[in-house]
DRENRODREN-168065 format. One record per residue (C-alpha): residue number from 1; residue in three letters; z, y, x. Coordinates in pm, 1 decimal. Last residue first. Example, Ala and Ser with C-alpha at 12.3 -4.5 7.8 and 13.67 -1.06 7.14 Angstrom:
(atom 2,'SER',(714.0,-106.0,1367.0));
(atom 1,'ALA',(780.0,-450.0,1230.0));
***
This chain:
(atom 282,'UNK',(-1264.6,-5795.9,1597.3));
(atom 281,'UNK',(-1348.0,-5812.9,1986.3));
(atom 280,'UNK',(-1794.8,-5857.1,1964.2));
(atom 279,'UNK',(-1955.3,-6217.3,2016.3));
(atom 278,'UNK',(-2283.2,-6237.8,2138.0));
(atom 277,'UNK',(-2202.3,-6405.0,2447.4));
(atom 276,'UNK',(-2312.6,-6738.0,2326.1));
(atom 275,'UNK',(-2327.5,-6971.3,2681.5));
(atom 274,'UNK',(-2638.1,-7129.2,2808.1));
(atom 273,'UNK',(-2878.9,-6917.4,2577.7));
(atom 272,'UNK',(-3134.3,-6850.2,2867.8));
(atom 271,'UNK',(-3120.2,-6460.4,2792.6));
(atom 270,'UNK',(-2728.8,-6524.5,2785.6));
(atom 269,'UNK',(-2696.2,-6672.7,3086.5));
(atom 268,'UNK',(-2914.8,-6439.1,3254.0));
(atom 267,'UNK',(-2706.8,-6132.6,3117.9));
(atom 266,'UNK',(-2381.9,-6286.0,3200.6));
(atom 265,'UNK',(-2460.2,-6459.1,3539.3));
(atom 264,'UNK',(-2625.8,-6096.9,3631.8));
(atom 263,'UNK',(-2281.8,-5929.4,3548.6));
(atom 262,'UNK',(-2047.9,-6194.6,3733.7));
(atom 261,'UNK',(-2292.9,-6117.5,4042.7));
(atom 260,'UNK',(-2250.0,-5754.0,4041.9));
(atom 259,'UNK',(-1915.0,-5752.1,3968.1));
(atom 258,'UNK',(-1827.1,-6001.8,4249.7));
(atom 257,'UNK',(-2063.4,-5815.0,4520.5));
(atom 256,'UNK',(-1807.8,-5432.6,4408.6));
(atom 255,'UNK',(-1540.3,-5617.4,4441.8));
(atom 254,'UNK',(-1660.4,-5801.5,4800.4));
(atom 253,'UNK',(-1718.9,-5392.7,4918.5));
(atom 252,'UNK',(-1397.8,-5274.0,4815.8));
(atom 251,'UNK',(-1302.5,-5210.7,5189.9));
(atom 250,'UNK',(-1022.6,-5375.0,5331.1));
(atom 249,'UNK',(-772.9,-5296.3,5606.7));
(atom 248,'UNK',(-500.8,-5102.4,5400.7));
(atom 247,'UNK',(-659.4,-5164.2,5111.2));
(atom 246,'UNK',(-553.5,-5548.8,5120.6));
(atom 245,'UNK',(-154.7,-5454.5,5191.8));
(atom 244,'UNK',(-101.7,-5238.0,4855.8));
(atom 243,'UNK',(-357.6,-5471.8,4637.3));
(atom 242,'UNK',(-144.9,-5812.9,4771.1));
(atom 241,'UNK',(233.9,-5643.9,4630.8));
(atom 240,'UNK',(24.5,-5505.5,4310.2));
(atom 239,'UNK',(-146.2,-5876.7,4292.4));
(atom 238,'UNK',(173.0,-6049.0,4304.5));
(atom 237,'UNK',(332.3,-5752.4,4022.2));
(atom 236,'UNK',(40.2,-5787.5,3769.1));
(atom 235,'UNK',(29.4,-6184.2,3751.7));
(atom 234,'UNK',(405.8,-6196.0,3624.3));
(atom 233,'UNK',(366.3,-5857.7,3428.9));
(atom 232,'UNK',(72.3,-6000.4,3274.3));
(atom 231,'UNK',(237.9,-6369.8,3211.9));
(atom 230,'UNK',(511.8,-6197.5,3059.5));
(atom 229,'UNK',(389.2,-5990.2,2837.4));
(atom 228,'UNK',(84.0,-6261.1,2692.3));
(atom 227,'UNK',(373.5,-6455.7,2593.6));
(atom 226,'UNK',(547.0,-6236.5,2458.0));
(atom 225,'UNK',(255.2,-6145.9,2260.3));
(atom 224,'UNK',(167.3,-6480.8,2167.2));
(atom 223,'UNK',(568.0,-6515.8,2000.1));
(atom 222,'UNK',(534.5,-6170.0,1789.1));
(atom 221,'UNK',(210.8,-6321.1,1612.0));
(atom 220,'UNK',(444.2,-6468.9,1320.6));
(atom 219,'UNK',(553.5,-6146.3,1299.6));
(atom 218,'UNK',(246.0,-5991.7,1159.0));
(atom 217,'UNK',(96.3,-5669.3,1235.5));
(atom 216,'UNK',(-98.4,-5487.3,980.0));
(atom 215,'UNK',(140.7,-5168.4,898.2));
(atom 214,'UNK',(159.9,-5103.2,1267.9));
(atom 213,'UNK',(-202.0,-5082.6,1349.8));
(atom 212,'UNK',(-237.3,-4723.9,1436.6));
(atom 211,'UNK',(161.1,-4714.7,1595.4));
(atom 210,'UNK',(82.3,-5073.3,1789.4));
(atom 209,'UNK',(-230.4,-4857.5,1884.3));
(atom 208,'UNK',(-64.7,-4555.4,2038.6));
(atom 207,'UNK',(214.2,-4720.1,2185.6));
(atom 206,'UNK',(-19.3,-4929.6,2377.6));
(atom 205,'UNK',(-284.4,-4638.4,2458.0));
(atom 204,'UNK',(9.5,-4453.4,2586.2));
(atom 203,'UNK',(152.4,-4650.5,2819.1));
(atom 202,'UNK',(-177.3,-4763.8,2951.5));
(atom 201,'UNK',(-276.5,-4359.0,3039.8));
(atom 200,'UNK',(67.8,-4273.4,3174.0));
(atom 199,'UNK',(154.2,-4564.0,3387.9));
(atom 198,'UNK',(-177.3,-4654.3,3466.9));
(atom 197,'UNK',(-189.4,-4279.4,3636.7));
(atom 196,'UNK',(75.3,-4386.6,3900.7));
(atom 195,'UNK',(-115.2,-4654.8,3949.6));
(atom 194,'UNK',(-408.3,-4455.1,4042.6));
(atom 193,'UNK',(-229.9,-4248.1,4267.5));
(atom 192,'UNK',(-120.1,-4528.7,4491.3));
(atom 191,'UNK',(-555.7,-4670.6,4488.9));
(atom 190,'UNK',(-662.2,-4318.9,4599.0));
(atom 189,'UNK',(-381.5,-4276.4,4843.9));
(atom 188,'UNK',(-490.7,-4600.8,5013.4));
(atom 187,'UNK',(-868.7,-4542.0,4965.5));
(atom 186,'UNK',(-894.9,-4197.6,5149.0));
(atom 185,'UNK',(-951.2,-3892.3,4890.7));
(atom 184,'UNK',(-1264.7,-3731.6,4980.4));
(atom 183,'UNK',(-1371.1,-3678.7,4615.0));
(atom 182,'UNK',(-1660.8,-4013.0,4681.6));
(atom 181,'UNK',(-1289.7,-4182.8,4748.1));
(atom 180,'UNK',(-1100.5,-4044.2,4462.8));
(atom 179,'UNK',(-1406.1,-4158.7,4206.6));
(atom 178,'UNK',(-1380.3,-4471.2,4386.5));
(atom 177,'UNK',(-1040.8,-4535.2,4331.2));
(atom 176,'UNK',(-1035.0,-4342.2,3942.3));
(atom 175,'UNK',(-1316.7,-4538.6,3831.7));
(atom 174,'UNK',(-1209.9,-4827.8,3973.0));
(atom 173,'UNK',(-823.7,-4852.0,3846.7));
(atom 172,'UNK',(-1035.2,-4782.3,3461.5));
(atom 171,'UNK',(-1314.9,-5026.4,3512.6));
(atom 170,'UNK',(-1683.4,-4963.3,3409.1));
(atom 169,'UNK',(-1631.9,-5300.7,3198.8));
(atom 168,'UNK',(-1567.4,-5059.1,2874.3));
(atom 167,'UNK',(-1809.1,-4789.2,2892.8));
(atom 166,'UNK',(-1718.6,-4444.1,2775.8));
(atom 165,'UNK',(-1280.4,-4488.3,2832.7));
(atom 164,'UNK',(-1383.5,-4623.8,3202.6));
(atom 163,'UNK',(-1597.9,-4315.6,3265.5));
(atom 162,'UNK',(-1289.3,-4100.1,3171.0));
(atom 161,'UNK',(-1126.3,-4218.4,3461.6));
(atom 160,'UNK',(-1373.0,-3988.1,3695.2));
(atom 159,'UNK',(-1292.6,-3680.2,3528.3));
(atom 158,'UNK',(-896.5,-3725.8,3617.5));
(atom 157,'UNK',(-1019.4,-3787.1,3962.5));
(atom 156,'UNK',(-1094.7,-3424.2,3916.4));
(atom 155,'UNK',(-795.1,-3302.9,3722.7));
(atom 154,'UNK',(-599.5,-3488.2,4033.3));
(atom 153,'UNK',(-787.4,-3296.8,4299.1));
(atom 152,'UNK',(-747.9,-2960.8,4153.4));
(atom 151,'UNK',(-435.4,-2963.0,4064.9));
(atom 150,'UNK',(-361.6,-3040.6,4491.2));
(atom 149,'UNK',(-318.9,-3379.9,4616.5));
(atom 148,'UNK',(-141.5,-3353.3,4959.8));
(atom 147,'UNK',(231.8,-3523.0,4851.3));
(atom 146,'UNK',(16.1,-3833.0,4751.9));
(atom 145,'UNK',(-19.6,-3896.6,5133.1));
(atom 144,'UNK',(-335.9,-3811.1,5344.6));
(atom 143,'UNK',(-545.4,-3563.1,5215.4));
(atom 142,'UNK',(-728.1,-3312.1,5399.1));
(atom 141,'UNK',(-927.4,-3579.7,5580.4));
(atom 140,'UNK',(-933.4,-3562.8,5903.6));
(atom 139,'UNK',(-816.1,-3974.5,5985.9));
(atom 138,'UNK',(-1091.7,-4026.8,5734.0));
(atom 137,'UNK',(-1351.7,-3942.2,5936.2));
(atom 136,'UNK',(-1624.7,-4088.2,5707.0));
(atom 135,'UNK',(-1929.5,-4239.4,5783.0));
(atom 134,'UNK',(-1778.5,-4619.9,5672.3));
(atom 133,'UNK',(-1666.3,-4411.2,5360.6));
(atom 132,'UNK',(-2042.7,-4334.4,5224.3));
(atom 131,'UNK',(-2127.6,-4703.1,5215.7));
(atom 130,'UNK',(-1798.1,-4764.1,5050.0));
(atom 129,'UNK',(-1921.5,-4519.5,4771.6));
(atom 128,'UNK',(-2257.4,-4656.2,4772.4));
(atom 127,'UNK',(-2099.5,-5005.1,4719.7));
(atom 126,'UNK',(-1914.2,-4921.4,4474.6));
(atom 125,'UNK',(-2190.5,-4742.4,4273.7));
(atom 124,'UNK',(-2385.0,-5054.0,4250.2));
(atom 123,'UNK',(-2102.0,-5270.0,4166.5));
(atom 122,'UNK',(-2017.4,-5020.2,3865.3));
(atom 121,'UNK',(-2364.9,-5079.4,3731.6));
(atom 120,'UNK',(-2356.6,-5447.2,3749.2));
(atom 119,'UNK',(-2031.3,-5447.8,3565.4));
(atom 118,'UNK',(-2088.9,-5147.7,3323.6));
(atom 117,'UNK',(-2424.1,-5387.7,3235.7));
(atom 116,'UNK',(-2196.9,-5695.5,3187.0));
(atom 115,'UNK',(-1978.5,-5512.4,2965.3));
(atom 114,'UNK',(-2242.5,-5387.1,2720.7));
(atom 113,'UNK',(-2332.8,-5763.2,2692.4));
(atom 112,'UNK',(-1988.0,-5866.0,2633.5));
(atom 111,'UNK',(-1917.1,-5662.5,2352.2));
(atom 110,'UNK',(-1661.8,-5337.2,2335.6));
(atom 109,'UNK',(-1929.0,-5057.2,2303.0));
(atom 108,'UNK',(-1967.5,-4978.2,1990.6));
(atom 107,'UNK',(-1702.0,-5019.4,1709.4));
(atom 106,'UNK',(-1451.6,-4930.5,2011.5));
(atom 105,'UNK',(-1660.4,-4660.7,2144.6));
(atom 104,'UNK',(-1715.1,-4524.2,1814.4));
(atom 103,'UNK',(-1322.8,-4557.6,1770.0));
(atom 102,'UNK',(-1232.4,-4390.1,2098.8));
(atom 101,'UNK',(-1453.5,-4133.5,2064.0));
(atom 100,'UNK',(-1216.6,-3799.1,2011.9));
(atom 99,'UNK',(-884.3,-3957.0,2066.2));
(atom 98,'UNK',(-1005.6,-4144.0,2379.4));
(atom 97,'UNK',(-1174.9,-3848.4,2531.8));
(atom 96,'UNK',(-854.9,-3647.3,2493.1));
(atom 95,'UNK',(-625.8,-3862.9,2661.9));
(atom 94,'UNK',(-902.9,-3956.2,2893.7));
(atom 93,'UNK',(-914.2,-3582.0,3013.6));
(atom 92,'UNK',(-560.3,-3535.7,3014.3));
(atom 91,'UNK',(-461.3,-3823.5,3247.5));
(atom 90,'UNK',(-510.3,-3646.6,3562.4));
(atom 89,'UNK',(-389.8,-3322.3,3471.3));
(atom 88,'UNK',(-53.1,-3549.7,3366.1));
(atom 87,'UNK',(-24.5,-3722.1,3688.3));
(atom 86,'UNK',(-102.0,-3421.6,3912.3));
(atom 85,'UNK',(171.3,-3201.4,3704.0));
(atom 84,'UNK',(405.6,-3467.4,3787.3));
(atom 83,'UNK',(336.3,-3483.1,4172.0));
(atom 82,'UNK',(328.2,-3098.2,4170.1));
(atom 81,'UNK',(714.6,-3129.5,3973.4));
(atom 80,'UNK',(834.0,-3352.3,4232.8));
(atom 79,'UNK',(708.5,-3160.3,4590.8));
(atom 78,'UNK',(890.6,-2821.4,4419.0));
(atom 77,'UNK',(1215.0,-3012.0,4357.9));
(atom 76,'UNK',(1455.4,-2882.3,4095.0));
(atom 75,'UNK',(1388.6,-2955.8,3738.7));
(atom 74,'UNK',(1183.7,-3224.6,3804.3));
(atom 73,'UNK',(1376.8,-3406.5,4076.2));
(atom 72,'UNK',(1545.9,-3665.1,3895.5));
(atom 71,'UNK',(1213.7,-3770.3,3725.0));
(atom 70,'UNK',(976.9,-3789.1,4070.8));
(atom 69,'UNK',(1293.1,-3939.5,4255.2));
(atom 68,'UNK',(1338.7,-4201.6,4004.5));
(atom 67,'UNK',(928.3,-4267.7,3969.0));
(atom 66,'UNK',(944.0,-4264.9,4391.0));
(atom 65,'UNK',(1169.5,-4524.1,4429.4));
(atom 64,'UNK',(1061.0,-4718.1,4092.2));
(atom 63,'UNK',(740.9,-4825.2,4237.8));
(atom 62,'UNK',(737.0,-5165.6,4263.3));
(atom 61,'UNK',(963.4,-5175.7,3967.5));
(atom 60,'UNK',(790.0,-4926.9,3725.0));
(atom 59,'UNK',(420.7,-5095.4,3827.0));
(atom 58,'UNK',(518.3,-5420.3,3699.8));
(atom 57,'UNK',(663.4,-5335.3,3378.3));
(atom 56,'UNK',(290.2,-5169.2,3354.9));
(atom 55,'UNK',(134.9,-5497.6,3419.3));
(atom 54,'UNK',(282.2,-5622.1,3109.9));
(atom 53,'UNK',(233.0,-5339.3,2911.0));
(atom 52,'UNK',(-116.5,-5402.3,2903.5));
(atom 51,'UNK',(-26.4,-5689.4,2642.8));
(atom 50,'UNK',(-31.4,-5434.3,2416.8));
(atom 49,'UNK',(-395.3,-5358.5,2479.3));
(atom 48,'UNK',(-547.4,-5700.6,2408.5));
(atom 47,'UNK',(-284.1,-5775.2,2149.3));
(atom 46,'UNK',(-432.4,-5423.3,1988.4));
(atom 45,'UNK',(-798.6,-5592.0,2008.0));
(atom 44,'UNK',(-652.3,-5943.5,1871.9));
(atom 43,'UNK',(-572.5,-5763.0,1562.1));
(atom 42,'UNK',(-461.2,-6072.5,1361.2));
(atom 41,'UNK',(-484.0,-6380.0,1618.9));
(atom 40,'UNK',(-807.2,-6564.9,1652.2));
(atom 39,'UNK',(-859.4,-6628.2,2102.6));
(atom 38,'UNK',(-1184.7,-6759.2,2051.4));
(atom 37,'UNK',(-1175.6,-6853.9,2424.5));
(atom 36,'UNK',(-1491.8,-6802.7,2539.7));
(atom 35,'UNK',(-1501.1,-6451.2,2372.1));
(atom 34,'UNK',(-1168.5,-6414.0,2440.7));
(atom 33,'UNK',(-1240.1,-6402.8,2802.4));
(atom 32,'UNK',(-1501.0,-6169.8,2836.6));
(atom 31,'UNK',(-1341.2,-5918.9,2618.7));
(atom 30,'UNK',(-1016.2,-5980.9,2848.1));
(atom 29,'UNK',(-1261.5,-5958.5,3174.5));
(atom 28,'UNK',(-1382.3,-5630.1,3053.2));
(atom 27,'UNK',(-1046.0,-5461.3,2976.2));
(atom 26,'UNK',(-945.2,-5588.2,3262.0));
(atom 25,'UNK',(-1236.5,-5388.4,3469.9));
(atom 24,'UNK',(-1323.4,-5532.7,3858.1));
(atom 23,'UNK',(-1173.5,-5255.3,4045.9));
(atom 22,'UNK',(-828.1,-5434.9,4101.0));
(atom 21,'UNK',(-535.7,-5270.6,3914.0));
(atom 20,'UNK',(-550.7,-5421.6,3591.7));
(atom 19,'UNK',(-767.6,-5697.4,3666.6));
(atom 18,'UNK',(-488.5,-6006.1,3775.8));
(atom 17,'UNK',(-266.8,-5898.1,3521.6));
(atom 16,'UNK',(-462.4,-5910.3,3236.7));
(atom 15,'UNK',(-677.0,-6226.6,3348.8));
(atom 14,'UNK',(-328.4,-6360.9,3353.5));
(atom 13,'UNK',(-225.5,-6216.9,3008.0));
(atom 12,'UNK',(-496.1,-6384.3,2885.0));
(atom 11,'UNK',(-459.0,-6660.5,2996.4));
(atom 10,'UNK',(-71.1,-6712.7,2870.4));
(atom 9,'UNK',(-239.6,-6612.5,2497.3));
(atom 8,'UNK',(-497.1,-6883.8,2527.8));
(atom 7,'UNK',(-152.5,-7092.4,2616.9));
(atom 6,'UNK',(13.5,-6988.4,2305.6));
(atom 5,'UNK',(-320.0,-7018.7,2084.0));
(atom 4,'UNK',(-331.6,-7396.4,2198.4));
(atom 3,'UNK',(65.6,-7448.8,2145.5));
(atom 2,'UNK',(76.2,-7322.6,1788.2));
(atom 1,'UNK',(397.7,-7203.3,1724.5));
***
């Protein structure tokens, strides 16, 4: 094993872990990332994607209550089956969007410039979404658990996600927060229903490029991908536990600051040729 590409693997999965679930984009931060790191495994883009897993791992045990009671009750419980149909509405539109332009947007859109401009633009519109939700009455809102998303809510935040599959940086947890919020979802059930979604949508992309690339992987790599597991789902279930509490009295507002800024540094640093972010994901 080569102990340089095992701990650029261990950051990665960090950065992984850490972004997943906050509105700052992980896929963004991991293009970022290995482009300073030069991170040169075969089909770095699928270890990118894999390791994704990780923070999913995380997701099934803070949440396995209501993921046992969701799949026990199926058959049965009226409240179980709407939550399931919500997840899967949700998710069809990116499932679909992903299989139609997923490779142009791949071959397209994945370099750090493009990222840095989904950054700055995604700040923007977080802060006019928090700007909207300091007028709001939340407290009468029609939704106020999970249990009071209708079809017609999830297929719309549903919508929203697919903004994260067009621009990579646009962030897929943030996309489907805010787009919740500017819905009239409060931020609490916005961010729980957008894990619930990760489950689906990351699951899927994993299994659906180790399946694409299967006849290209190479064992040897096997060890940096454990590796990049296990420090996701390490780094993924602290900030889960920290992201539950924080929205409860937090706005997104310092997210939204943090994007902007990152995004500026990017571009300007790049214009002035202090760091090379020319580099695309091969």
């Amino acid at each position: 094993m080569d102990w340089l590409l095992a701990l650029k693997a261990i950051i990665l999965g960090i950065v992984e872990g850490l972004t997943e679930f906050l509105p700052v984009s992980s896929t963004g931060h991991l293009i970022l990332a290995n482009n300073l790191l030069n991170f040169n495994i075969s089909h770095v883009k699928v270890f990118m994607i894999v390791i994704q897993m990780g923070a999913i791992f995380a997701v099934l045990i803070e949440f396995r209550a209501r993921i046992i009671k969701t799949l026990l009750g199926i058959t049965t419980d009226p409240i179980a089956q709407r939550f399931a149909i919500n997840v899967v509405l949700a998710c069809l539109p990116v499932i679909i969007l992903a299989k139609l332009l997923g490779d142009f947007i791949e071959n397209k859109m994945f370099t750090p410039i493009a990222v840095a401009c989904a950054f700055i633009i995604g700040g923007i519109i977080i802060l006019f979404a928090e700007a909207a939700a300091a007028k709001t009455d939340w407290q009468s809102a029609r939704v106020q658990t999970l249990d009071d998303l209708n079809w017609r809510d999830s297929l719309k935040v549903g919508l929203a996600q697919c903004l994260a599959v067009l621009f990579p940086g646009t962030s897929r947890s943030g996309a489907t927060i805010i787009g919740g919020m500017l819905l009239g979802i409060p931020r609490k059930v916005a961010t729980e229903f957008s894990f619930y979604l990760a489950l689906v949508v990351l699951s899927g992309a994993a299994i659906y490029s180790l399946f694409k690339d299967r006849h290209n992987l190479h064992l040897e790599d096997a060890s940096y991908w454990g590796l990049g597991l296990l420090a996701a789902f390490i780094s993924a279930y602290f900030c889960i536990r920290w992201l539950l509490k924080f929205v409860s009295t937090h706005s997104f507002t310092g997210f939204a600051w943090y994007r902007i800024v990152f995004g500026v540094f990017i571009l300007l640093s790049n214009w002035q040729g202090w760091i090379d972010w020319s580099q695309k994901v091969g």
